[in-house]
C-alpha positions as CSV (number, residue, x, y, z in Angstrom):
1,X,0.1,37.3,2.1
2,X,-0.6,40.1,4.6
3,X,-4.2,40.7,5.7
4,X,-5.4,36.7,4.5
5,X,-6.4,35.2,7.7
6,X,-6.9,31.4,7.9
7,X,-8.8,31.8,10.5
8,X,-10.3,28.9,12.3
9,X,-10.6,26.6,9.6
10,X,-7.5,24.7,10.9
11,X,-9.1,24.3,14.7
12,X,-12.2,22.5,13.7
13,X,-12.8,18.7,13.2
14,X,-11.2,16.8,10.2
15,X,-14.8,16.5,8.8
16,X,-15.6,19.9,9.1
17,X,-12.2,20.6,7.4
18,X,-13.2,17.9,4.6
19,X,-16.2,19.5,4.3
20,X,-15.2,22.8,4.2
21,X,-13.1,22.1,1.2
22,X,-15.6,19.7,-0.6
23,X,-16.0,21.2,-4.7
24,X,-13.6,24.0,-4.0
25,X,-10.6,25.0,-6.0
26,X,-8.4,23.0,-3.6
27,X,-8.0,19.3,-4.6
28,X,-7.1,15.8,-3.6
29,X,-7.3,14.2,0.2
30,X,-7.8,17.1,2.9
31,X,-3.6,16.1,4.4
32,X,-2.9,16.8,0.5
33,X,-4.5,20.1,0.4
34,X,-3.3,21.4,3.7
35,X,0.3,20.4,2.5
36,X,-0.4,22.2,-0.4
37,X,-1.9,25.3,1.5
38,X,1.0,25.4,3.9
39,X,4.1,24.8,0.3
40,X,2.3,27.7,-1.5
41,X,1.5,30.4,1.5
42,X,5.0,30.0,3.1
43,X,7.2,29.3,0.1
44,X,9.5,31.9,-2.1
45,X,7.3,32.3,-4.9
46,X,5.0,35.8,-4.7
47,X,2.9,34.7,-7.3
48,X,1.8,31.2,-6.3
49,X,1.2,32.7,-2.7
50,X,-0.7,35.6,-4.6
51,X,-3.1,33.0,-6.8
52,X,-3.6,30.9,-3.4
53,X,-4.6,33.7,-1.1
54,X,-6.9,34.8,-3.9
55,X,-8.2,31.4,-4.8
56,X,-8.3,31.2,-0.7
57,X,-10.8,34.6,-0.6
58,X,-12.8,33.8,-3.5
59,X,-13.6,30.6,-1.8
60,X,-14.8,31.8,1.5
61,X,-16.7,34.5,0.1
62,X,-18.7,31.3,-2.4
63,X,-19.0,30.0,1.0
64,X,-20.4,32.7,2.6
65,X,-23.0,33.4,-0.6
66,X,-21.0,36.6,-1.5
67,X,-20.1,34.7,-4.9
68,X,-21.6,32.4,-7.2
């Protein structure tokens, strides 16, 4: 979990949010998948917050055209 920074994502607009999050590996309503951003990164279990910081990073760099 150390070193994955959220960074602004969570200070912009609930469309941007949406938007942000549209066809990524994060599912369901956007109060759904913050819920389920916020259960996986701050519970007990190293491996779930393992896969979602890395399913996090792999996103933003396909946002950022790092990734295909």
């Amino acid at each position: 979990m150390q070193g994955l920074l959220l960074r602004s994502t969570f200070g912009a607009a609930r469309d941007d949010v949406a938007a942000f999050f549209e066809g990524g590996p994060f599912t369901g309503t956007i109060d759904t998948v913050l819920l389920e951003l916020r259960s996986a990164m701050l519970g007990d279990d190293p491996t779930r917050q393992r896969e979602t910081s890395i399913a996090w990073w792999r996103w933003e760099r396909q946002c950022l055209g790092f990734e295909g």
